[in-house]
Structure formats: C-alpha cells, structure tokens
C-alpha positions as CSV (number, residue, x, y, z in Angstrom):
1,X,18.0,31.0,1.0
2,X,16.3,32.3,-2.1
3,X,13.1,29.9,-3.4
4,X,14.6,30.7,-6.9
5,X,11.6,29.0,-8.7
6,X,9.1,30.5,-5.7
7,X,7.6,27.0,-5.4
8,X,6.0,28.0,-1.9
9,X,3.7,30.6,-4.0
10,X,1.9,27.7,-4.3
11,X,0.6,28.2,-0.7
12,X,-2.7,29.3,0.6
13,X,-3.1,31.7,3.6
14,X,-4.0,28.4,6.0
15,X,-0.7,26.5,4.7
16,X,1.5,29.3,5.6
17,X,0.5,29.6,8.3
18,X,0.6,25.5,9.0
19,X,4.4,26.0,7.4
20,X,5.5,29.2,9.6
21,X,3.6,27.7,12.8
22,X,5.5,24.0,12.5
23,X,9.1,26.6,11.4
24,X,9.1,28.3,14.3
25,X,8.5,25.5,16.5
26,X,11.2,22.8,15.0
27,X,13.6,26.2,15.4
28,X,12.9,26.8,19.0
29,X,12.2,23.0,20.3
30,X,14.2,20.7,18.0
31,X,16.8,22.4,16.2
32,X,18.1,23.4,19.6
33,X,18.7,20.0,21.3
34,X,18.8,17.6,18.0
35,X,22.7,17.0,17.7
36,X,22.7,15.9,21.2
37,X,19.5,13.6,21.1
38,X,20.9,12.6,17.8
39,X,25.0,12.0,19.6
40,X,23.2,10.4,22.7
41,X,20.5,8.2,20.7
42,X,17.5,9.4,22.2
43,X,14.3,11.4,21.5
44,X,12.0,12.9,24.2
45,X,8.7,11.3,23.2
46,X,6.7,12.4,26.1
47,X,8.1,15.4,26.8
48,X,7.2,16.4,22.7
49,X,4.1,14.7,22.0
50,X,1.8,16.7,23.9
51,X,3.2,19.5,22.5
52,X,2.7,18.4,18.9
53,X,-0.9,17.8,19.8
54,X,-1.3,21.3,21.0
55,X,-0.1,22.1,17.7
56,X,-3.0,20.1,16.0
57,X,-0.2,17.9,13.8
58,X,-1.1,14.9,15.1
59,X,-3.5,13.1,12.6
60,X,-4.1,16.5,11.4
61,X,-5.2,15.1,8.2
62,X,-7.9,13.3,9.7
63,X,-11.3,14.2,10.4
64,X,-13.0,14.4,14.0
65,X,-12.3,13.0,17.3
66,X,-10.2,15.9,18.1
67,X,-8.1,15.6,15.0
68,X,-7.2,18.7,13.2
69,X,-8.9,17.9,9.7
70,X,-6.2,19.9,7.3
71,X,-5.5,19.1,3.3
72,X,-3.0,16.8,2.0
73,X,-1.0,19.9,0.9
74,X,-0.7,21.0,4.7
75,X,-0.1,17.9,6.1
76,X,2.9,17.9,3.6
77,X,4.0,21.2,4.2
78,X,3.8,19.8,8.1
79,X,6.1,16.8,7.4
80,X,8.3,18.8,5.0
81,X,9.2,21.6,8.0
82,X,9.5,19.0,10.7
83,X,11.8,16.8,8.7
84,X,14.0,20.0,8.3
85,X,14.6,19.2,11.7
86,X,15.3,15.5,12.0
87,X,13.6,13.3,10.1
88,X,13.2,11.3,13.4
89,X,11.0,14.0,14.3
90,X,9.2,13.7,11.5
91,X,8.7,10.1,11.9
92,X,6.9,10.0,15.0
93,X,4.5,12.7,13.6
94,X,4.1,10.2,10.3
95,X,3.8,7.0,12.8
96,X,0.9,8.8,14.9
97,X,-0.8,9.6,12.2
98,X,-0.5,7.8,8.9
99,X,0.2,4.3,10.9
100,X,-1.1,4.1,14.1
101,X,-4.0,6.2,13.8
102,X,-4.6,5.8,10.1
103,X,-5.8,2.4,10.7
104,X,-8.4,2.9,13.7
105,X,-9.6,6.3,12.1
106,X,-10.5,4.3,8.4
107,X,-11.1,0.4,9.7
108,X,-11.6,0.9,13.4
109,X,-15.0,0.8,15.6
110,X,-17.0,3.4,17.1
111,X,-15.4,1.8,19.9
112,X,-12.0,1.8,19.3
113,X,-11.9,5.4,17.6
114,X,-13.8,6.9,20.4
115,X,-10.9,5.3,23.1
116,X,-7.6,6.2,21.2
117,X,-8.4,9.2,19.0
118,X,-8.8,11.5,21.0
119,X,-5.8,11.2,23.5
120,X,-3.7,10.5,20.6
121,X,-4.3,13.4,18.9
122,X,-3.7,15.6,21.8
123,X,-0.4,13.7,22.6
124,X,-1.4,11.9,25.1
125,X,-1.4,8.7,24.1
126,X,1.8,7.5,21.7
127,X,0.7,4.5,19.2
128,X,3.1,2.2,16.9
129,X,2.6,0.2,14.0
130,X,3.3,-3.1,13.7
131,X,4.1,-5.0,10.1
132,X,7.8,-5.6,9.2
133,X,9.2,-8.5,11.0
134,X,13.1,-9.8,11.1
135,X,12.2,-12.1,8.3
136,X,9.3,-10.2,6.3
137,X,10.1,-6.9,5.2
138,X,9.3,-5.9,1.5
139,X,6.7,-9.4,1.6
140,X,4.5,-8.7,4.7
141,X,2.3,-11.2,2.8
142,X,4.8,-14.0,4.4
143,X,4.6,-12.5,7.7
144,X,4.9,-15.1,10.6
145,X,2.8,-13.1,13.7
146,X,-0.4,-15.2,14.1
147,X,-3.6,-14.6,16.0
148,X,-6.2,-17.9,16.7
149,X,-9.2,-17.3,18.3
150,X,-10.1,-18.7,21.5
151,X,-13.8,-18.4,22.6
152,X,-14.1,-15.0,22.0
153,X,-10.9,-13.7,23.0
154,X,-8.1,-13.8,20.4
155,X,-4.6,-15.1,21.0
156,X,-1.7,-13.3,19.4
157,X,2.1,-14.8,19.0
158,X,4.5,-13.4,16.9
159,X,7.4,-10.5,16.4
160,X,7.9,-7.5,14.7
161,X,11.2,-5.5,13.9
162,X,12.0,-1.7,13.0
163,X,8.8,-0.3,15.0
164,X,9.7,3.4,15.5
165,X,7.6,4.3,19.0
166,X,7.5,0.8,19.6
167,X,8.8,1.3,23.5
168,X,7.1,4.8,24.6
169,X,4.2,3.2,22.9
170,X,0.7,3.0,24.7
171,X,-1.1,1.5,22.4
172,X,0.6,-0.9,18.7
173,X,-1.9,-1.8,15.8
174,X,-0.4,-5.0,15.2
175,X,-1.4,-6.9,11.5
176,X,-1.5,-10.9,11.7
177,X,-2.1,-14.0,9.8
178,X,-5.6,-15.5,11.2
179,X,-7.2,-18.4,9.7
180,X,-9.5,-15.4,8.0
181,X,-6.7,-13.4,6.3
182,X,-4.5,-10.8,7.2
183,X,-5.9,-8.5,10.2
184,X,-5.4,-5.9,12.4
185,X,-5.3,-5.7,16.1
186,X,-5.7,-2.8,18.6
187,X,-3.3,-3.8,21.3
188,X,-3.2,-2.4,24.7
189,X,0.9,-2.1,25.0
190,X,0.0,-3.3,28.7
191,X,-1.8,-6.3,27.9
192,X,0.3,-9.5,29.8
193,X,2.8,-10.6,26.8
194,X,3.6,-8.1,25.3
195,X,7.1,-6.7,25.3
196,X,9.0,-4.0,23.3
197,X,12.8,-3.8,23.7
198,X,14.6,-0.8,21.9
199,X,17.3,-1.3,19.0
200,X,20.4,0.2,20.0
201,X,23.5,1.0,17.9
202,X,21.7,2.9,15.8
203,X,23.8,5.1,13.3
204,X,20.9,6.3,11.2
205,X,17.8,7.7,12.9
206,X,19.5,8.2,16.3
207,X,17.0,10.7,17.5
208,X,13.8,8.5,17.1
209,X,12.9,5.4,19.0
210,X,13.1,2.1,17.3
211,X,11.8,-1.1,19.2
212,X,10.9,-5.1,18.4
213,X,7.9,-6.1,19.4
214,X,6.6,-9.2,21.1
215,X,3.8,-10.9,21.8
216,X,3.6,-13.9,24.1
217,X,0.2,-15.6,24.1
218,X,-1.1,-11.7,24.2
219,X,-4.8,-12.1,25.0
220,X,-7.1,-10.0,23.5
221,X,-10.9,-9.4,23.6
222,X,-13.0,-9.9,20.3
223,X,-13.1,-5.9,20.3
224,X,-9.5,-5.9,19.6
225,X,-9.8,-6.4,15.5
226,X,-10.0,-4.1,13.2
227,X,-13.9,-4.9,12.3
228,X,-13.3,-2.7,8.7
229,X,-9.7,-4.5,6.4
230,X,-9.0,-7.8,6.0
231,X,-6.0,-8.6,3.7
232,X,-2.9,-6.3,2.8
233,X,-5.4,-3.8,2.2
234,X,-5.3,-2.4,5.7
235,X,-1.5,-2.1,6.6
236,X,-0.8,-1.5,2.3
237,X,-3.0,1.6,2.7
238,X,-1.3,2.7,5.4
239,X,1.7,2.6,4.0
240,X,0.8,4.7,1.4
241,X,-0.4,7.6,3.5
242,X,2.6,7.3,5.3
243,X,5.2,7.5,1.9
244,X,3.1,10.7,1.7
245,X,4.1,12.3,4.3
246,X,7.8,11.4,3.2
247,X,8.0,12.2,0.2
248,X,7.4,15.8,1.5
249,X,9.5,15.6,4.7
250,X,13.0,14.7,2.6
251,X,12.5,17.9,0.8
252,X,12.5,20.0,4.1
253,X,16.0,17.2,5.2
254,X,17.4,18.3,1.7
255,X,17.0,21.9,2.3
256,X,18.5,21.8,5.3
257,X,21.5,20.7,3.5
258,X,21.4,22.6,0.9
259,X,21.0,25.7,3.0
260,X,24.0,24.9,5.1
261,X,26.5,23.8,2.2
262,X,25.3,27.4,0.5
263,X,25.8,29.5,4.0
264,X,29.5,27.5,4.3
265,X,30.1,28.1,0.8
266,X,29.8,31.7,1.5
267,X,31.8,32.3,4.3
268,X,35.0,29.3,4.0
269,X,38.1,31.0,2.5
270,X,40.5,29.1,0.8
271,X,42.8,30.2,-1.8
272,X,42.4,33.6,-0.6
273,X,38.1,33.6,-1.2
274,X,35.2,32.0,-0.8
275,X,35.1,28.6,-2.0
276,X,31.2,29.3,-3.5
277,X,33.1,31.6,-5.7
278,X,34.7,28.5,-7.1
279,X,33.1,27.0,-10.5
280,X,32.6,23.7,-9.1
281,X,31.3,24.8,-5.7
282,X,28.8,26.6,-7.4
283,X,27.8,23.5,-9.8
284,X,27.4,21.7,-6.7
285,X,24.9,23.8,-5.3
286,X,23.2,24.9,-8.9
287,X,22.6,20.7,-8.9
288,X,21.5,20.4,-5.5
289,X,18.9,23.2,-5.8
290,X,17.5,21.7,-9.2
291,X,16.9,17.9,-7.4
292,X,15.3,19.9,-4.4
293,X,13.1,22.6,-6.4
294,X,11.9,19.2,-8.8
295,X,10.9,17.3,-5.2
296,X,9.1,20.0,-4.1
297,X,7.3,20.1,-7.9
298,X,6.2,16.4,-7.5
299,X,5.7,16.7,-3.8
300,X,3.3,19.8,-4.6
301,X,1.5,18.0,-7.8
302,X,0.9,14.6,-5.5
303,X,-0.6,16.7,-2.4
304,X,-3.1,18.6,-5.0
305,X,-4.0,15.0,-6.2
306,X,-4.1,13.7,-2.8
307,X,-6.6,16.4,-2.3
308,X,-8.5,16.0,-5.6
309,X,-9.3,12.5,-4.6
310,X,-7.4,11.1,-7.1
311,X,-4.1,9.9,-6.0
312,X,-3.0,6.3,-6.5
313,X,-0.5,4.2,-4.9
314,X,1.7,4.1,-8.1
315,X,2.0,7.8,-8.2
316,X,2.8,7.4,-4.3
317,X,5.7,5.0,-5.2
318,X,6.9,7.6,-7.7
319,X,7.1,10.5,-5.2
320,X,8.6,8.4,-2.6
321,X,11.5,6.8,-4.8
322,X,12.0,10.2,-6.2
323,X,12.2,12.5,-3.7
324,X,14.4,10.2,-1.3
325,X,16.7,9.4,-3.8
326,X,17.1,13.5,-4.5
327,X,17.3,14.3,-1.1
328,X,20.2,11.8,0.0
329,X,22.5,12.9,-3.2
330,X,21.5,16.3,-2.0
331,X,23.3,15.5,1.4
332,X,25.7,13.4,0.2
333,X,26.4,16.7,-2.5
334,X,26.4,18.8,1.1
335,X,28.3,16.8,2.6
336,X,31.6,17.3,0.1
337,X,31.0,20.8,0.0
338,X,31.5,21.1,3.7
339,X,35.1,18.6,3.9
340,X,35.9,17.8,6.8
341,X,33.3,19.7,8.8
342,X,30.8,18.1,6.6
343,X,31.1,14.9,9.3
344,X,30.5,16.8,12.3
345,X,27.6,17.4,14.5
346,X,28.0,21.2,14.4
347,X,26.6,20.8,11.2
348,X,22.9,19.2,10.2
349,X,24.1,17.4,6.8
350,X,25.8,14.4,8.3
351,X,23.3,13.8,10.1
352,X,20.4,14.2,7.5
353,X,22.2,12.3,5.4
354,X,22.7,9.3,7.8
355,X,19.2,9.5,8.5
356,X,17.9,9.1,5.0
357,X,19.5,6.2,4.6
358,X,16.9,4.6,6.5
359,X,14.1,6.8,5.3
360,X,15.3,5.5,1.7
361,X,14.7,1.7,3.2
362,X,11.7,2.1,5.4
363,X,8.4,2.3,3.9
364,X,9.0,0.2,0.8
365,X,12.7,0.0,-0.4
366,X,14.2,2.0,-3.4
367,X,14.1,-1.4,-5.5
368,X,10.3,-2.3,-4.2
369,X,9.4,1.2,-6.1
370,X,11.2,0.7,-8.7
371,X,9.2,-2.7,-9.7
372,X,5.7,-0.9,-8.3
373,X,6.9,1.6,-11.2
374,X,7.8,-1.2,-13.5
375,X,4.7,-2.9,-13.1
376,X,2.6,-0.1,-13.6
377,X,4.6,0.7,-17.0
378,X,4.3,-2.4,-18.3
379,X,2.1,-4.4,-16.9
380,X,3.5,-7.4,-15.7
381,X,4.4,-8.5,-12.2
382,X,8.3,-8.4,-11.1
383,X,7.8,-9.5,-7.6
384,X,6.1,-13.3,-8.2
C-alpha cells in the first residue's frame, strides 16, 4: 500500500534499517503462526525471546549492559512493525523493556542491573511488571500489595492482576506500599511464595500471556528494593515509556487493517465489480488512511521530542489516547469493509481489532487520558 503522505521519509538510514530488519522478521516468524497462537491462546515466549534479543529489540532504547542503545524514533518504528503483527507481540517487547527493565536500568543498583540486564536483553531472561491489582487499576496510589521489613529482609504480601509475562516470567519488579512510600522490588519469580497463575478466556490479546501474581510472605533480601524511586514516580515513569511504545505500535495494528480492507476491496466482486470501486467503499478507506497517516504524524513528532529531551507525560497521554482511539475505528472501519469475512481468522482485522480493545484499557484508560488532558488544559484536578 501507497504511503500517500510519504510519512516514513522521515526516516534515517539506521531506522530503516531497524523498520525493514523488525518487517522481515514479524513476516517470517509471527505472521506465519499468529491466527493459530491467537485461536489456541498461546504465545511461544521462550521459543521468541532469544530471538528478539539477537535482534537487539529488547531494551533497545536503553544504554549499556548489552542493551542496544537506539533513539526514541527507532524504538517506535520497532513497536510500530511488531504490532503489525500482534500487538501481543508487541507487548512482550514493551513489558521487557519499558516495564520490567525500565525500572532496574533508571532506579536499580549496580547490583541488580549487572544480574538481570544482560540476560534480559539477550532473551534469556523474561521479566514482568507488577502494579494494577483486581481492585486498583487507574489509582495504583490505593494499591493493597505491602512489603514490612523484617531485620533486613523484607516481607512482601499482596496481588496483582493483568501482568502480561507474568507466568514465563523469571524475574517481576513488583511496586508496594511500605511504611516509607510506594517502592519497588526485584523479585526472584522463584523465591518461596510467589505464584503466577495465567488468565484464561481471553478474547482480546489471545496471543500474549496474561498472569495474577501472588505473593505469600515472599522473603526478600534488603538488595531487593529499588535503592533509586520512592513514590508513584517509579512505576508512573514507567508507564509512560511504555504508552510510547504504543502509541506507535497501534499505527503498525491499524495498517495492517487498513492494508487488508484496501487489498479485499480490490479483488471482492459484487454487483458485477469491485466493491473499492463503490463510493462508500472508497470513503471508508479515504477515512481510514487519514486517522492512520495523522497517528503516524503525532507518533513521529512525540519520538523527535522523546529524543530532543523534551517530552512530557501530558504529551504521552495525548499520543496514547489518540492513536488507540484511531487505530481501533480503523479496524472496526476494516472490519465492515470485509462482511462477513471481516470476523474470521483468515484475515488479521478481527483480530487487531479485538486486541486493541485491551491496548485501549491497559496502560491508563481512554477516560484516565482524557482528564490527564483536561488537567493539563485547565488546570484543575478531575481525579480527587
């Protein structure tokens, strides 16, 4: 399909080759297999994360410890080719990177950076996050998981809920309430007490692992916190490098759509020729490219001020709400130009489009955006 506005101009020699490089291997790995892992609710963690190191996209917007070291922009472009795919795909990238190994890369010790890093960026360790639980989503503030020291040892109780990776996980950065404020743990997924049952009957995000997580008088040494955060700062900041990475990966789900209802468009007859010949076909698809092309725009302008240094949360929020929004009425849009065969596995949009029903929940709900944006305009707190 045509890049009518020739948005990917944009690029530098490195990011095409980042984009053509991740292409390539979503088309020969992913795209392959996903309908099934997607029909059969599984994704092969193990068998793809070492691969995905090898690749360098594993915290590949970090620096050191074996971590690739790229720009926002190609970390974007990354996320943008692997949610093409699935966006299951591309949440396992965004978990390894943005969540689990955000946190011990920015707040972490020499200790704890110099254990995990390393294997995790080569695939061979898989590490969760650990914030939302079954009653504190959109407040983590509230959150209920609480660590008490003992001696020098720390004793963790709690849950969490919606923790993609959270079962093929070695390792979970886990935040709790302690009596000094919100803070992070580095927790051994072997450590006696912890458990991590998967979530099953899925219909959204089939292909990606979803777990609980709980912790059972989990004893941990005093080197298990995060020595660098404490408060919402830690897991908020996160979060926002994280959204990132989505609000670029539901452009690459949308094109997939958009691509497929143009290629159907082309070749369904009815009434004797195509129906893209039809008026309304083609408003469809005039529509859908304009929401995808303007995504790409804000995802573009928030990776250059990513990379500039001066990206805020606020403008995060704004390319998060955005772009998701777009890219489900893109696939929703996709969906009616395919009928009947727009519900079907032998075609990506149904299942984009299921999928992007979480990605419009997880990391900070359509409405929890909306009031970041509200605040910011006019200054005054929704939430409290």
């Amino acid at each position: 399909m045509d890049d009518l506005l020739r948005v990917d101009d944009r690029l530098n020699g490195d990011q095409r080759l980042i984009r053509d490089t991740v292409a390539s291997f979503v088309s020969d790995r992913v795209l392959p297999h996903v309908a099934d892992w997607f029909e059969q609710g599984v994704f092969p963690a193990r068998e793809l994360a070492p691969e995905l190191g090898s690749l360098g996209l594993l915290g590949m917007h970090l620096e050191g410890y074996g971590c690739a070291g790229t720009d926002a922009v190609s970390y974007g472009v990354a996320c943008r080719e692997l949610e093409a795919g699935d966006s299951g795909l591309r949440s396992f990238v965004s978990v390894q990177g943005s969540l689990a190994m955000f946190p011990i890369w920015r707040y972490g010790s020499d200790e704890q950076k110099e254990e995990w890093l390393p294997r995790m960026a080569a695939g061979e360790a898989i590490g969760c996050f650990g914030l939302t639980e079954p009653d504190h989503g959109s407040d983590p503030a509230g959150m209920r998981t609480y660590a008490k020291r003992d001696g020098s040892d720390w004793i963790l109780n709690g849950s969490k809920m919606w923790i993609t990776n959270g079962s093929v996980a070695d390792v979970a950065v886990v935040w709790a309430q302690t009596d000094e404020g919100i803070r992070g743990f580095v927790v051994p997924t072997s450590t006696p007490g912890f458990s991590a049952p998967e979530i099953h009957r899925k219909l959204s995000l089939r292909a990606s692992v979803t777990s609980s997580l709980y912790f059972d008088d989990v004893r941990l040494p005093g080197s298990a916190v995060l020595p660098g955060v404490t408060g919402l700062k830690g897991p908020l900041s996160c979060l926002s490098e994280a959204r990132f990475g989505i609000l670029w990966g539901v452009v690459g789900a949308a094109r997939a759509c958009l691509e497929a209802a143009v290629e159907y468009a082309r070749t369904r007859v009815q009434f004797g020729k195509p129906i893209g010949s039809f008026q309304l076909t083609q408003e469809k698809l005039a529509w859908m490219y304009v929401g995808m092309a303007q995504a790409s725009l804000t995802a573009f302008h928030l990776g250059e001020l990513k990379d500039a240094g001066r990206l805020e949360p606020k403008q995060v929020s704004f390319g998060k709400l955005a772009n998701v929004r777009a890219a489900l009425d893109i696939a929703r849009e996709a969906r009616s130009v395919l009928g009947g065969n727009g519900i079907t596995l032998e075609y990506p949009v149904i299942r984009h489009m299921n999928n992007l029903e979480s990605v419009l929940t997880y990391e900070g709900t359509q409405e929890v955006h909306l009031l970041t944006l509200g605040k910011a305009l006019t200054g005054l707190d929704a939430f409290r």
